[in-house]
N, C-alpha and C positions, 0 to 999 in steps of 0.2 A: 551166335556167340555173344553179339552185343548184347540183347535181349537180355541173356544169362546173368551177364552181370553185370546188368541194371536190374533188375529184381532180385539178386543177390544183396546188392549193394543196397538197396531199400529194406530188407529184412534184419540186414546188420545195423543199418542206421534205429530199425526199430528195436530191437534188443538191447542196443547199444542205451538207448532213453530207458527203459526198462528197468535196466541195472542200477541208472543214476538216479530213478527214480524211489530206486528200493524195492522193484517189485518181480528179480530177478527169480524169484521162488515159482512165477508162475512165466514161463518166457512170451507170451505175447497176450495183448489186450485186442478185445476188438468194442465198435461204439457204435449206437445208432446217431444219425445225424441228425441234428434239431436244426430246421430251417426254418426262414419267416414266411408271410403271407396267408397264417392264418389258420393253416391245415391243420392235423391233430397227428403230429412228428412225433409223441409219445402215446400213441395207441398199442396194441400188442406188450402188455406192461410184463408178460413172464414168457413171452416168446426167445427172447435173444438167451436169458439164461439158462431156458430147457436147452436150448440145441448148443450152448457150450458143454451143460454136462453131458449130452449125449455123445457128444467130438469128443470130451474128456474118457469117458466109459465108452465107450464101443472103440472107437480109433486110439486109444490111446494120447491125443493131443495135448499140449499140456498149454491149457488157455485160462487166463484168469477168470474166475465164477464168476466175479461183478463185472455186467458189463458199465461200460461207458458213456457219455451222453457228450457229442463233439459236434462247434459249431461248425458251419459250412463254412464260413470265412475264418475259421482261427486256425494259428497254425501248428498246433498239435492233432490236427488232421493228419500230418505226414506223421503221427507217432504209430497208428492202427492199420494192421495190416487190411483189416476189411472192413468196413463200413456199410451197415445195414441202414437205411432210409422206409419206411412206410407210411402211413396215413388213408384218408378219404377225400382231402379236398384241397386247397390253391395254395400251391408254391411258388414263391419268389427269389428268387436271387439276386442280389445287387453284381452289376460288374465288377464287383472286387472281389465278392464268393466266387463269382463265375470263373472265375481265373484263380482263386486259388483251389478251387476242384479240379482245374484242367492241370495245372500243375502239380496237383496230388495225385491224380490217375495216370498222368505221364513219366511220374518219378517212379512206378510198380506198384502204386494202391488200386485197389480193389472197390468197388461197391456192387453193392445189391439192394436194387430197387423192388417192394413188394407193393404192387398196388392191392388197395385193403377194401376196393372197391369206390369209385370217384374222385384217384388220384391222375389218370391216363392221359387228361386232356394237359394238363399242368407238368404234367413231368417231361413230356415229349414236347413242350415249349421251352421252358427253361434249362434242357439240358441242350440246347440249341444254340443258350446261350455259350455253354461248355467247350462242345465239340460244333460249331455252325459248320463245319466242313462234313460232318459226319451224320449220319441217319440210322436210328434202328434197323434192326433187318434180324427176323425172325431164326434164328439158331435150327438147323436140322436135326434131326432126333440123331444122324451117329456124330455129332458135338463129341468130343470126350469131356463134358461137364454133366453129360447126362450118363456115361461109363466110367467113373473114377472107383471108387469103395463100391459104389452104388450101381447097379446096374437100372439105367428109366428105358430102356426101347421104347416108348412111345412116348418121351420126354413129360415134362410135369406131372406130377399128381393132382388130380382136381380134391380139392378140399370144399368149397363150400359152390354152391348155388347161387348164383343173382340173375343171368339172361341168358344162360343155357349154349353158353358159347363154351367152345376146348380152350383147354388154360395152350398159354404161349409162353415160350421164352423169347426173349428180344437179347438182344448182344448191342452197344457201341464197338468197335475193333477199328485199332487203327496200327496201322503198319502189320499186320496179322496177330496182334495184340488183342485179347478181350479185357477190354478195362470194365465193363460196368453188365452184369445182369441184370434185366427187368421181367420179371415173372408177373404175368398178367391174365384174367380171367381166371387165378387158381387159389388165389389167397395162401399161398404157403404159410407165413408166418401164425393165422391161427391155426391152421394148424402142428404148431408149434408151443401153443401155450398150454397152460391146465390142464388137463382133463377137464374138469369141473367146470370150466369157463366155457366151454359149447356144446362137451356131453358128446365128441367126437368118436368113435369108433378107435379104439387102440393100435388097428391095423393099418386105418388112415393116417394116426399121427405119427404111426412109425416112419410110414412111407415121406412124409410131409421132413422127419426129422431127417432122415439117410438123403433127398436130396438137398437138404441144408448143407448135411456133413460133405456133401460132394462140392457144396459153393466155398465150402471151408477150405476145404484141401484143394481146391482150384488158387483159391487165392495167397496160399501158404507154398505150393510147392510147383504150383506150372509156371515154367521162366518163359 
């Protein structure tokens, strides 16, 4: 019951900004996360907006086209109900992001981490700084984030190739809370983007786009 509504009350706080913002026409935003230390936090540049319109048109969702770009330490991080992170290479966080991430996933925010291939060693250090009590731990294929819209039985889609390893999903969870997906070995977000930009198989990006829609609606509607 508390759960409920604390992530109730996180949705409303986000709506609530929405309104004052003037951008009640479309009721939620969501933003990839720009962080320091170097890495390329703006790679996958038409990922985030294909799988809004796809949540818009397939699910009906009613999410704003333009996504967002929000620092790790500012505080209209508590404006976005999910927060998309990706790149290839080193991330930093100062103690003061660190802690305003930890108090933005513990108030009912959301993130998803895509590693884009050479983000793995960097993100499972600095989210240590986040949650130090807490340790990834690999999500089972019957998760209901892999059975939401979407049904994955055998959890991720593999999208691209680099070492011939099965894509992973990783979970933070705390109190039986999943605050943060890390999809790893699978590249979701490109496949996510263009067509044009990898010449992907259509079948592949659909599958790539339905479990996005499923990180959507985890984040939008599981209390």
């Amino acid at each position: 019951m508390i759960k409920s509504i604390w992530k109730k009350s996180f949705l409303i706080i986000v709506l609530l900004a929405s309104v004052i913002s003037g951008q009640a026409q479309s009721s939620l935003k969501i933003a990839k996360l720009k962080y320091g230390g170097g890495g390329d936090w703006y790679a996958n540049k038409t990922s985030l907006p294909n799988l809004i319109r796809f949540g818009n048109s397939e699910l009906k969702m009613n999410i704003n086209p333009v996504e967002d770009v929000v620092e790790v330490g500012s505080p209209d991080l508590f404006t976005y109900p999910f927060v998309h992170m990706t790149g290839h290479g080193n991330v930093v966080f100062t103690d003061a992001e660190a802690r305003n991430l930890r108090n933005y996933l513990l108030a009912g925010g959301f993130l998803h981490i895509d590693d884009n291939y050479g983000l793995d060693p960097f993100i499972r250090r600095e989210m240590k700084k986040v949650f130090p009590e807490l340790s990834f731990v690999e999500l089972p294929f019957d998760h209901q984030i892999y059975h939401l819209k979407y049904d994955f039985p055998n959890g991720l889609p593999k999208v691209h190739e680099h070492d011939g390893k099965s894509p992973q999903g990783f979970g933070l969870i705390y109190q039986g809370r999943l605050l943060c997906f890390y999809s790893y070995e699978c590249d979701l977000g490109n496949g996510w983007e263009d067509q044009s930009v990898y010449k992907d198989p259509e079948e592949l990006r659909r599958k790539a786009l339905q479990m996005g829609a499923n990180l959507l609606d985890y984040a939008f509607t599981i209390l």
